[in-house]
C-alpha positions in Angstrom: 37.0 -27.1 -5.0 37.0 -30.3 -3.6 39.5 -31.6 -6.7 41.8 -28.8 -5.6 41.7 -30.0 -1.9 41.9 -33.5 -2.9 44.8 -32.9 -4.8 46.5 -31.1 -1.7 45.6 -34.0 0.4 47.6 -36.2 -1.4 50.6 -33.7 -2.3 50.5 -33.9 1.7 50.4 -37.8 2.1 53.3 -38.5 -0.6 55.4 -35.5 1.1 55.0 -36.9 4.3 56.1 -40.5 3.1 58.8 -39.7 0.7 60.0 -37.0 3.3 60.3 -34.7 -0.2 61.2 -31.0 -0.1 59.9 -30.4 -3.8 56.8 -32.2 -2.8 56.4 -29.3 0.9 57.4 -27.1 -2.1 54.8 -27.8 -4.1 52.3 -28.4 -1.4 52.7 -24.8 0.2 51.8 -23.1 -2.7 48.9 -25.4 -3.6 48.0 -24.1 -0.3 48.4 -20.3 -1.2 46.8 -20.7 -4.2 44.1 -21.9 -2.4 43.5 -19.9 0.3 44.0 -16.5 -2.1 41.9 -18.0 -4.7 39.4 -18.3 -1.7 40.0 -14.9 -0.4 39.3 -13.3 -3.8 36.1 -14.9 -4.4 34.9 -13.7 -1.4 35.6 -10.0 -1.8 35.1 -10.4 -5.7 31.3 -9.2 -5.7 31.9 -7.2 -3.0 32.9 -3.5 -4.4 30.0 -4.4 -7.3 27.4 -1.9 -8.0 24.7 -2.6 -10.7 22.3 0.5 -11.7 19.7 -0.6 -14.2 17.8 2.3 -16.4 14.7 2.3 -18.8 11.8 3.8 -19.6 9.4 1.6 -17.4 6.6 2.5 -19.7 5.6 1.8 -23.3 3.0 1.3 -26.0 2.7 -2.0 -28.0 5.3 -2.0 -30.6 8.3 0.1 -29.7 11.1 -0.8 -28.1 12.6 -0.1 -24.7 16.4 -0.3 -24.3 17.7 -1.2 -21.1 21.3 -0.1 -19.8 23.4 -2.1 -17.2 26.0 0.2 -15.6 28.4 -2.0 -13.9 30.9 -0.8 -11.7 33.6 -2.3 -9.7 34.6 -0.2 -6.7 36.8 -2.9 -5.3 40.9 -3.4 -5.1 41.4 -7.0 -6.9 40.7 -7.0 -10.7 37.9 -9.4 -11.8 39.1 -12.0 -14.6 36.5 -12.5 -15.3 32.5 -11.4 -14.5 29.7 -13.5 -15.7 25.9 -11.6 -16.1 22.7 -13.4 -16.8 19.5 -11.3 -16.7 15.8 -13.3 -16.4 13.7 -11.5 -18.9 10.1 -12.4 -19.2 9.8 -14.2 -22.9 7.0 -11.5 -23.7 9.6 -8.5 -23.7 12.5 -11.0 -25.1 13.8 -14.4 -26.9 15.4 -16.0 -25.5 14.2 -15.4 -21.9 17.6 -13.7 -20.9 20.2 -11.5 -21.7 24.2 -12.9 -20.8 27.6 -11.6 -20.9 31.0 -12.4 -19.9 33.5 -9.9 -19.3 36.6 -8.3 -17.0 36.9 -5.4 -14.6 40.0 -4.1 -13.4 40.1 -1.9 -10.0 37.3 1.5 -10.3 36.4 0.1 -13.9 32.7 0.8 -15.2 31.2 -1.1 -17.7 27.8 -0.2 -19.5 25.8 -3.5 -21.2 23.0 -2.7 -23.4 20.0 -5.1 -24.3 16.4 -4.4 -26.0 13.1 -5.3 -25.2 9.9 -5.7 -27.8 6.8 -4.3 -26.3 4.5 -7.4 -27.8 1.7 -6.8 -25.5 0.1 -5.0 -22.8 1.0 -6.3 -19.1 2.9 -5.4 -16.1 6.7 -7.3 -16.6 8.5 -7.6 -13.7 12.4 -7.4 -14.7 15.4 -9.5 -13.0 16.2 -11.2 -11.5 20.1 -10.5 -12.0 22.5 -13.3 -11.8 26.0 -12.2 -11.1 28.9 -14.9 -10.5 32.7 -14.3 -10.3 35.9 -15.7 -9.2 39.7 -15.7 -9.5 42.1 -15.9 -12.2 43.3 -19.3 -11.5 39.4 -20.4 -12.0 39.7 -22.3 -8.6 36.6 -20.6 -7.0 34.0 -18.4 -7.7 30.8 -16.9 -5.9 27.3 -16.0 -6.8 25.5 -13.1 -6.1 21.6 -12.5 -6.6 20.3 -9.0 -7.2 16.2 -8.2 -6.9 14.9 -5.3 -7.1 11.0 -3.6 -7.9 12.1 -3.0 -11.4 9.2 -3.5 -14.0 7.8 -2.7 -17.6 4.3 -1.5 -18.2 3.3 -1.8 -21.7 -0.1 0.2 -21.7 -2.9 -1.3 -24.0 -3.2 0.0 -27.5 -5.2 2.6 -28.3 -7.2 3.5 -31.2 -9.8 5.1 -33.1 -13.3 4.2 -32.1 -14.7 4.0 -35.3 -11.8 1.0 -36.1 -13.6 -0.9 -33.0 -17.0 -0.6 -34.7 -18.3 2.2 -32.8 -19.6 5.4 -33.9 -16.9 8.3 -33.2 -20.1 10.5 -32.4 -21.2 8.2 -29.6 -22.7 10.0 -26.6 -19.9 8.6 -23.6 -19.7 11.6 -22.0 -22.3 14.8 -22.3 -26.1 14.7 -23.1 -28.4 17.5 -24.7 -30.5 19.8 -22.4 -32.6 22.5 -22.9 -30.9 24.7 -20.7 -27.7 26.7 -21.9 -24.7 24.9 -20.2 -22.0 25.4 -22.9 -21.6 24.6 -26.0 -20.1 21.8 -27.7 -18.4 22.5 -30.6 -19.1 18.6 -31.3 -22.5 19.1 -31.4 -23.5 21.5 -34.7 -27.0 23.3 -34.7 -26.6 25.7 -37.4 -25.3 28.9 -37.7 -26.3 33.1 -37.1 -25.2 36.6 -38.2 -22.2 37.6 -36.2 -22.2 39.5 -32.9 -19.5 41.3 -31.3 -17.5 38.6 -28.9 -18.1 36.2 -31.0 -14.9 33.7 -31.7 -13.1 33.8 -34.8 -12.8 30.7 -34.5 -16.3 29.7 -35.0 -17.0 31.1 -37.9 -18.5 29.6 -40.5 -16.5 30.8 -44.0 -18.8 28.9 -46.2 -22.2 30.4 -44.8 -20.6 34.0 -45.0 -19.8 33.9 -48.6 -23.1 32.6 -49.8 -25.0 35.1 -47.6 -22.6 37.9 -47.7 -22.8 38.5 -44.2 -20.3 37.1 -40.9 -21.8 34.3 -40.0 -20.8 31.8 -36.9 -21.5 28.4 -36.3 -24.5 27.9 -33.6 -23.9 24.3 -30.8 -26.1 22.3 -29.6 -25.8 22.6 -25.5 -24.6 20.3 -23.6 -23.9 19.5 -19.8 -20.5 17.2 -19.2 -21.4 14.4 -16.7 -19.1 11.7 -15.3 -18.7 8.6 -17.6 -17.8 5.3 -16.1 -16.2 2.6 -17.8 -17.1 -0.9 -15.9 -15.2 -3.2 -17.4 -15.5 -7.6 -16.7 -12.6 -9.4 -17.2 -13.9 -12.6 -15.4 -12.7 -15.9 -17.6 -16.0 -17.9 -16.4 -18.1 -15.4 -18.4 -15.9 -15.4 -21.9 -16.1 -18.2 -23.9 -13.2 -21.2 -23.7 -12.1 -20.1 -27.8 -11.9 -16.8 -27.4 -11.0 -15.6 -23.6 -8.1 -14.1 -24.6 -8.6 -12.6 -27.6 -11.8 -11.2 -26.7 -10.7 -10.1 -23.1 -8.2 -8.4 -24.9 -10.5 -6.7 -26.9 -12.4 -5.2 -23.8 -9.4 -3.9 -22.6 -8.4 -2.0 -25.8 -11.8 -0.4 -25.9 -12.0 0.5 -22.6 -8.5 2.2 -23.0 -10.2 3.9 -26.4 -13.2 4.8 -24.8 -11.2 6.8 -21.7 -8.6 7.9 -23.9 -11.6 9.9 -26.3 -13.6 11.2 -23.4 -10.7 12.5 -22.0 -9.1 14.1 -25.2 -12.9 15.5 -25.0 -12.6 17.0 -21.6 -14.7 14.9 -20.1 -14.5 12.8 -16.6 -13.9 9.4 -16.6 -13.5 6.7 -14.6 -13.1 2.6 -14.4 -13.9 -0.2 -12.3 -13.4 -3.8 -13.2 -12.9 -7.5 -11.7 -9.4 -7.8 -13.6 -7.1 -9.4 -11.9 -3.9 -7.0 -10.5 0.0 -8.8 -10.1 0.5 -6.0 -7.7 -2.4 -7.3 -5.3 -1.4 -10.1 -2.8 -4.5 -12.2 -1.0 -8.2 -11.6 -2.0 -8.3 -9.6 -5.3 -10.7 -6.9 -4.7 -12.1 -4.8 -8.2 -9.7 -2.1 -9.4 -11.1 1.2 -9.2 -10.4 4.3 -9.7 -12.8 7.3 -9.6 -14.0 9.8 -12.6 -11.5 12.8 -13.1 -10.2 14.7 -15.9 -7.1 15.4 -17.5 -4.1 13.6 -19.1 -2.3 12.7 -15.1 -5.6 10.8 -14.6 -5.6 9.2 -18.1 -2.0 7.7 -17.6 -3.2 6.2 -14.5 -6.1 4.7 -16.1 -3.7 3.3 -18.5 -1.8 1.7 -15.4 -4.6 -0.1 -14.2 -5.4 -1.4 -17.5 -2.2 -2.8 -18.6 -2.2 -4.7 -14.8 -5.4 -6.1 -15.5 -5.5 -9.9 -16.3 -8.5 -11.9 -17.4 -9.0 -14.4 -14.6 -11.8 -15.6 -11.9 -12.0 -12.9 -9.6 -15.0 -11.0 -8.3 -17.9 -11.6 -10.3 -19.3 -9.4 -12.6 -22.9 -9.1 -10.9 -21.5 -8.5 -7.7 -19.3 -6.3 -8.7 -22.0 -4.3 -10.1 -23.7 -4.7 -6.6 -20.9 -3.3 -4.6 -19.8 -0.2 -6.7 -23.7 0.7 -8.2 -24.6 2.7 -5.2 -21.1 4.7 -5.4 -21.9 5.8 -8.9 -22.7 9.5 -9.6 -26.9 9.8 -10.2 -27.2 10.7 -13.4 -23.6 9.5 -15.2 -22.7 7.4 -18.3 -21.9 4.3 -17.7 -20.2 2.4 -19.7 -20.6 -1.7 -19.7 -18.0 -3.7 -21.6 -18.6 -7.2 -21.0 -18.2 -10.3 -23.2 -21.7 -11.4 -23.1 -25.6 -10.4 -21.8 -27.9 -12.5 -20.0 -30.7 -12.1 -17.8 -28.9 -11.3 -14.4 -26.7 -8.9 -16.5 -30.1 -7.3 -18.3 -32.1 -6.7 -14.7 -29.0 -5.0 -13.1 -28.7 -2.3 -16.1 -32.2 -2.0 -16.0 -31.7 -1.3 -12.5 -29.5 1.4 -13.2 -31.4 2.5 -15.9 -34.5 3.4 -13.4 -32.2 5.2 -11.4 -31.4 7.4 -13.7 -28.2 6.3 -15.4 -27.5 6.4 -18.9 -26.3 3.1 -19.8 -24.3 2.0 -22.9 -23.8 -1.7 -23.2 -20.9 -2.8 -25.2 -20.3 -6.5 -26.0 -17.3 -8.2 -27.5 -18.0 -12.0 -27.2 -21.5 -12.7 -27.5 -23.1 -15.9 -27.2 -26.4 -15.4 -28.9 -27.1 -13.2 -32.0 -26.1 -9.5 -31.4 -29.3 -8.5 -32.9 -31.6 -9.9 -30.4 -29.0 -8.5 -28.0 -29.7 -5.0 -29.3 -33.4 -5.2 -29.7 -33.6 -6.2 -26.1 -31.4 -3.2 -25.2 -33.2 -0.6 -27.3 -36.9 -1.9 -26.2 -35.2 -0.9 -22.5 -33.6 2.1 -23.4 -29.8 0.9 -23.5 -28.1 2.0 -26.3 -26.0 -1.4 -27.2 -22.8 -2.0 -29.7 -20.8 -4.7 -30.6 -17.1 -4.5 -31.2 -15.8 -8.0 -31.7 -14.6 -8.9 -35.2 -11.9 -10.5 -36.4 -11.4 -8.3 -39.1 -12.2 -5.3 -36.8 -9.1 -7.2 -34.7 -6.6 -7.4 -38.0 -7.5 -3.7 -39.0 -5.9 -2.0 -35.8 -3.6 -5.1 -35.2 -1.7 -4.2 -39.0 -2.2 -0.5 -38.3 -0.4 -0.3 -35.2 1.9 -3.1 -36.6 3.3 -0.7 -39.5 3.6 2.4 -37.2 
């Protein structure tokens, strides 16, 4: 701009000298060209409306598309309309997505552009960088477009047994000796048939060889609340393997309330992750026991928000929520390590009449004396950190 009004300033000085009509000519529609050019610059973004859609939530490995609709509600054509979208370098490499293109007068455009789900997180999207201008190229003008768009990619989930833990682990119901219900889990043995019996408990292979009906007998068992407390606090993972191993946690934790759910059991999660969506002092993420798949995908949120980082720690947290725990629960520790502090508060909740299962994914002492310690106290304890356990559900989910 300040070429073109350079160059009309001296159009105007030899004009004025040389007393030139060509040169007024010239000069006046220098100054049209101008002041259009100007004009259309302005109004250019104007009649532009951008609509971004997505699925805004994902599992590790596919793919989200994202469409741009573009359309120009304004009088002027655009020559031309240049687009440049900040992606997070997790989702997308490069780090954008560009394009250059025209609009004429009610024209709509639709862009397309794909995004790998690598990991889990919370990926804020934008923001959009629109410029355009006129046809003579002499101006052009910006426009920045924000809005709450974001990408959840949920953590992965996955077998137990592929995490090292037994698939028969007892997260969410214990045995009693009164008749609750029965868990079809749980086998006891089997008995002759009696009218309103399921047909679907039958047991074919005990009928043939005793040539009677014969059903399958369950243990009983009483469904308690299970909570999953879950430390994602950097000071207590070790410098080699905070991220790995935090991500670990977060995968079993996701694994663990995925199977007690799928198992009709209520399930809950607190941890000192940190949340993006939290401004100020991070306070632990919580979210009471329930059933159902609803309260599973919101379980999921939290977990693919939560960030290792230095946030409440661990033994307070365990202060703070311990006295809002149901009497009598599951709950479920996943933390990288144990030491003493750790040990005296789960024996605290031991004696209160928790059951308490310990789950450890970056230890700094030998898992064995880790376990012994546990079992002499009544915890049941299990370790799930491996790197081969890590490359066995990493390829799986890889090939999918």
């Amino acid at each position: 701009m300040q070429y073109t009004l350079a160059l009309i300033l001296l159009l105007f000085v030899i004009s004025a000298v040389l007393r030139l009509d060509f040169y007024f000519y010239l000069l006046y529609a220098f100054f049209g060209v101008y002041f259009f050019s100007r004009l259309w610059a302005e109004r250019a973004l104007r009649g532009l409306v951008f609509e971004r859609n997505y699925t805004d939530r994902a599992f590790p490995g596919e793919h989200v598309t994202v469409t741009l609709r573009i359309r120009h509600r304004g009088w002027l054509p655009l020559p031309w309309l240049r687009v440049h979208e900040s992606l997070p370098i997790e989702l997308h490499t490069p780090n954008f997505f560009r394009c250059v293109l025209s609009l004429w007068p009610r024209e709509e455009t639709v862009q397309r552009y794909d995004l790998e789900c690598r990991r889990r997180g919370y990926y804020p999207l934008g923001p959009l960088l629109v410029s355009a201008g006129d046809l003579f190229g002499v101006r052009s003008s910006d426009r920045r477009l924000e809005r709450d768009d974001a990408l959840t990619v949920y953590p992965r989930i996955v077998p137990l047994a592929d995490l090292g833990l037994p698939a028969q682990t007892p997260f969410g119901a214990v045995p009693v000796k009164q008749r609750i219900y029965e868990d079809p889990s749980r086998l006891l043995g089997v008995r002759e048939y009696q009218s309103g019996d399921s047909l679907r408990h039958m047991h074919w292979k005990a009928t043939a060889a005793t040539g009677a009906l014969q059903v399958k007998r369950f243990e009983p068992a009483i469904s308690i609340e299970a909570q999953i407390l879950l430390n994602l606090d950097r000071r207590d993972y070790s410098t080699a393997r905070a991220i790995t191993a935090s991500e670990l946690a977060v995968v079993t934790a996701a694994s663990i309330a995925h199977y007690l759910v799928e198992g009709r059991q209520a399930v809950g999660l607190i941890t000192n992750g940190l949340d993006p969506l939290q401004s100020g002092a991070q306070m632990p993420l919580s979210l009471p026991a329930r059933k159902g798949r609803a309260h599973l995908m919101r379980l999921l949120d939290v977990l693919a928000r939560a960030q290792v980082g230095e946030g409440t720690p661990f033994g307070a947290m365990l202060h703070e929520v311990g006295p809002r725990l149901t009497w009598g629960g599951t709950t479920i520790v996943i933390a990288p390590h144990v030491d003493d502090d750790l040990f005296d508060r789960l024996l605290a909740f031991k004696r209160r009449g928790f059951y308490i299962v310990l789950i450890v994914v970056d230890p700094r002492t030998p898992f064995d004396l880790i376990r012994r310690r546990a079992r002499a106290a009544g915890i049941v304890a299990y370790q799930v950190w491996q790197e081969r356990d890590l490359d066995v559900w990493r390829t799986r989910y890889a090939n999918r």
